[in-house]
N, C-alpha and C positions, 0 to 999 in steps of 0.2 A: 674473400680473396678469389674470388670462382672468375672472377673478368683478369685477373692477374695469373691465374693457369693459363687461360685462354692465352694470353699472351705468349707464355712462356713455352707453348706448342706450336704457336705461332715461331717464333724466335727459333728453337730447334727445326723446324719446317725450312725457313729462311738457311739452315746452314748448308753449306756445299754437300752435294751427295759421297756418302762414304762408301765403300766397297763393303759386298756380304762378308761379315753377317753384321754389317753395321755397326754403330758406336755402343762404346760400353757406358754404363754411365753408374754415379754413386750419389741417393738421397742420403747426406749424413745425417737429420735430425728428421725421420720420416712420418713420426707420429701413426696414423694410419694410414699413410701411404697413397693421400690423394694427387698430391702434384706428381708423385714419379711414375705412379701407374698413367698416368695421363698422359706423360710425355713418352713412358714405353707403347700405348697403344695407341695414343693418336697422330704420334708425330712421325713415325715411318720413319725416324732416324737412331734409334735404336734394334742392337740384336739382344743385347742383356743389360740388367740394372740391379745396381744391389739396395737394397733397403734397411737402415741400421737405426736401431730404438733402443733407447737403457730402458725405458719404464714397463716392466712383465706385462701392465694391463694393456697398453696400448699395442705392445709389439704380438701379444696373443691375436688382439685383433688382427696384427699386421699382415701375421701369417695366414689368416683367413681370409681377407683382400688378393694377397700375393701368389696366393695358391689357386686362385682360379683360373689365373692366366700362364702361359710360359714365357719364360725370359727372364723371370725375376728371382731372387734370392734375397732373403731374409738372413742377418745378421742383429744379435738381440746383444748391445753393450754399448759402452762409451763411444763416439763417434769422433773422440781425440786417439783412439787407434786402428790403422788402416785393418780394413777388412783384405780378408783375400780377396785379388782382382787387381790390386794397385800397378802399374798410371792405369786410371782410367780418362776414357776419351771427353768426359762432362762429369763436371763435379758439381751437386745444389747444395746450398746451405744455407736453409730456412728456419733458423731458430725464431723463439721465441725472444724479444729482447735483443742484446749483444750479441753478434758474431763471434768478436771477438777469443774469447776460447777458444773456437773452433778451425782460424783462420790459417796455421801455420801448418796443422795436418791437411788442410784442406786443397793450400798451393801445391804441396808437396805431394800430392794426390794425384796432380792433373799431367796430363802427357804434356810434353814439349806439344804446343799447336793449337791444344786440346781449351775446353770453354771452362770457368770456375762462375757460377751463379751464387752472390750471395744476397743476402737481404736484410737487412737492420731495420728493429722497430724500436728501437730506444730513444724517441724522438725527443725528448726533453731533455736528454744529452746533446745528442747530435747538432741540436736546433739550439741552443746556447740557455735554455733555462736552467741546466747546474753545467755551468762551466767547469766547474771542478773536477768532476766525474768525467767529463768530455778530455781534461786533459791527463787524468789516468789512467783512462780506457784506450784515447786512439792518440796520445802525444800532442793537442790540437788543442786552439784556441777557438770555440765556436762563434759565426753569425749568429747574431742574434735578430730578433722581427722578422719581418714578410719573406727575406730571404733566407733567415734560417734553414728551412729543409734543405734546399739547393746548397747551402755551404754544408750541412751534414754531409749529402749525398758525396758531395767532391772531398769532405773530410775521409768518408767512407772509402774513396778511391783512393787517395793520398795513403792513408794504413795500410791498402793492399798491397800499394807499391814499393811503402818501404819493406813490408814482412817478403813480399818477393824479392826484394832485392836482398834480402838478408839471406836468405835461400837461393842466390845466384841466379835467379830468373828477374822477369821483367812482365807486366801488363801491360795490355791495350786494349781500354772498352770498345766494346761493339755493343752495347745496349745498357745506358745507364738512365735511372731516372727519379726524380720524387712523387711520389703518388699518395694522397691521401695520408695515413698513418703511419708510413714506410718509406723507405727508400730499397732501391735496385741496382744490381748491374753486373751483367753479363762480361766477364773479362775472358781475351786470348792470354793465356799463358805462356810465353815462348821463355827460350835462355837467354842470360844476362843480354843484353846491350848496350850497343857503344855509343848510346845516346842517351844526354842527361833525362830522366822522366819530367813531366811540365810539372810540375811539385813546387811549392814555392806559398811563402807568406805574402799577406796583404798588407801594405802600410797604407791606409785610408789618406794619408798625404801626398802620396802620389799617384795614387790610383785613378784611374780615368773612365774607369767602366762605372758602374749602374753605383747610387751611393748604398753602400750595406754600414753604415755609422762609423765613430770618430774611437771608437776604445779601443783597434788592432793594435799589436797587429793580429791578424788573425791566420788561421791553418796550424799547421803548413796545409794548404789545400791542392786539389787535382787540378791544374789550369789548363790543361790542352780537353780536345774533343769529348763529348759524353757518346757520340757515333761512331759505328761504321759504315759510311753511306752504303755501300754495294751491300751489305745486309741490310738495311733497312729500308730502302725501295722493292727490297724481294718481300716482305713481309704482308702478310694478308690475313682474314679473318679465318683462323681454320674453320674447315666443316663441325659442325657437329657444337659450334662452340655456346658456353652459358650463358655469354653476356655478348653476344654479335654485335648490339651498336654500339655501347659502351668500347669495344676494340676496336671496333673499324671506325670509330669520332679520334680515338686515343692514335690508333696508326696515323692516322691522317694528319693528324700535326706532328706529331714526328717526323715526316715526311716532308712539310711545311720547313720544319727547324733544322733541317740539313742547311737550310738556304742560309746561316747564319749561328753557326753552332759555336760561340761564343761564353763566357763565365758569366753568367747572374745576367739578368734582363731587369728592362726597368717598366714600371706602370704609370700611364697616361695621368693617375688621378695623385698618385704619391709627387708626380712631378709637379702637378700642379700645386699643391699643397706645401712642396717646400720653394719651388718658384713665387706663392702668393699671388696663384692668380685666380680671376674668379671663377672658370671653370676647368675642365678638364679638356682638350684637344680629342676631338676624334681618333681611334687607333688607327683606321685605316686611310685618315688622312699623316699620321705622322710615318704609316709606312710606305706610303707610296710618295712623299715628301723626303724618307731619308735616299730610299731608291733613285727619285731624280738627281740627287745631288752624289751619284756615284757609290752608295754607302752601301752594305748589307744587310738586309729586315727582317723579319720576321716570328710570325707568332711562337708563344713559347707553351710547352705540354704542362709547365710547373703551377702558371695561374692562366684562367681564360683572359684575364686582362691583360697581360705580360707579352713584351718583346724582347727578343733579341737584335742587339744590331752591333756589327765593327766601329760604327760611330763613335768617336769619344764622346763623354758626357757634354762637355760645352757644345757641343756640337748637336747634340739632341735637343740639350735647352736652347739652343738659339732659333732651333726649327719649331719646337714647343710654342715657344714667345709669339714667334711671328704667327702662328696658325690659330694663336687666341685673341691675337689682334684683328687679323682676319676677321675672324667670325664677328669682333666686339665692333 
């Protein structure tokens, strides 16, 4: 996870500058305390952070990490109750598995404005291999196949917003993502608003984006933005970072997927396979082909083969069709 710190000091880097002594910030689940101390001393956007462990052995460690620096504070217990400090200005919650537990002290945590980082690895939830579990963990009927992750990650978004809503606030990602064996996503926490959140079920019947199969319906899922573009053009590889190409490959299409930040993408080779045709279309012939035709393209962070585009599906397969004809 050391290219995914990297990020996430990146992302604290990217946020508006705060007035001294800067933001305060609370790892709930910090184990030994390498993502928060990272983001207290590489990110220049904190003045203090709190760091909170149930387990004696690891939080012994904690305090030995914590104590060589200043800024930080060690709290040793349950991290479903708030430490002294509370709102603070950045709340992380990087468990092991489910967030869940941890989700409703965690909103309730964060200041009016202020950033909520959470992180789910329970992928074979999320991802629809025990659906069951998916729907008494987060209320949610999972994707399942290629698009799995991405419907967790939006399931992931979807629980945040109603547990905020139930809390009288409301979210708006500014950094969300599927990665490997995880999902992410950086939310603004503000007070209620008087706008519906994009929350909503898939009926595979009438659905017109990317095919994710015929057993929905599925969600409730997140269906607006995984961005916030004005932070994620500010986003750069920090100094000093573990895995610099690995983040500056990963930034860079992020940066790319502003240009079309739409729910679920589709791939060249899956389309051809349920099209029946004999090969796969070139990507960068189907992008610069939806592009002429007025549409919005582009590469997605979730698979290197993957796009996004506003195009409805008929719409892509007809451009598909034709650009295998072409070549044929």
């Amino acid at each position: 996870m050391a290219g995914d710190r990297d990020l996430g000091v990146a992302f604290a880097r990217a946020l508006p500058h705060a007035p001294p002594p800067g933001r305060s910030g609370w790892e709930m689940t910090s184990a030994t305390g390498v993502r928060g101390l990272r983001l207290l001393l590489e990110s220049g956007a904190f003045g203090t952070f709190t760091f909170s462990e149930s387990n004696p052995d690891a939080c012994r460690v904690l305090r030995e990490n914590v104590g060589r620096f200043a800024g930080g504070t060690v709290v040793e217990g349950d991290a479903r109750k708030v430490p002294e400090g509370v709102p603070f200005d950045y709340v992380d919650l990087d468990p092991y598995g489910t967030p869940e537990p941890f989700v409703r002290t965690a909103l309730a945590s964060v200041r009016p404005g202020g950033v909520l980082a959470v992180t789910a690895t329970d992928m074979m939830v999320l991802a629809g291999a025990q659906p069951s579990a998916c729907w008494r963990r987060y209320g949610a009927r999972p994707v399942r196949g290629r698009l799995g992750p991405e419907g967790g990650l939006r399931i992931l978004l979807g629980y945040l917003s109603s547990q905020a809503e139930a809390l009288g606030r409301s979210i708006r990602p500014k950094l969300a993502y599927a990665k490997d064996h995880y999902v992410r996503a950086y939310v603004e926490v503000t007070g209620r608003s008087t706008t519906p959140a994009p929350v909503d079920t898939i009926d595979p019947t009438r659905w017109s984006g990317p095919w994710i199969g015929d057993r929905g319906p599925y969600g409730p899922l997140w269906l607006g933005p995984l961005f916030d573009p004005e932070l994620v053009v500010r986003l750069e590889v920090p100094e000093g970072a573990a895995r610099p190409r690995e983040v500056g490959d990963f930034i860079s299409r992020l940066k790319e997927e502003l240009l079309a930040d739409r729910p679920f993408y589709f791939e060249a080779n899956v389309l051809a396979s349920r099209l029946a045709l004999p090969e796969p279309a070139p990507l960068t012939a189907i992008l610069e082909g939806l592009r002429s035709r007025g549409f919005r393209a582009a590469r997605t962070h979730a698979r290197p083969e993957g796009f996004r585009t506003d195009a409805p599906r008929p719409a892509v397969e007809e451009l598909v069709r034709s650009l295998t004809r072409t070549r044929g």
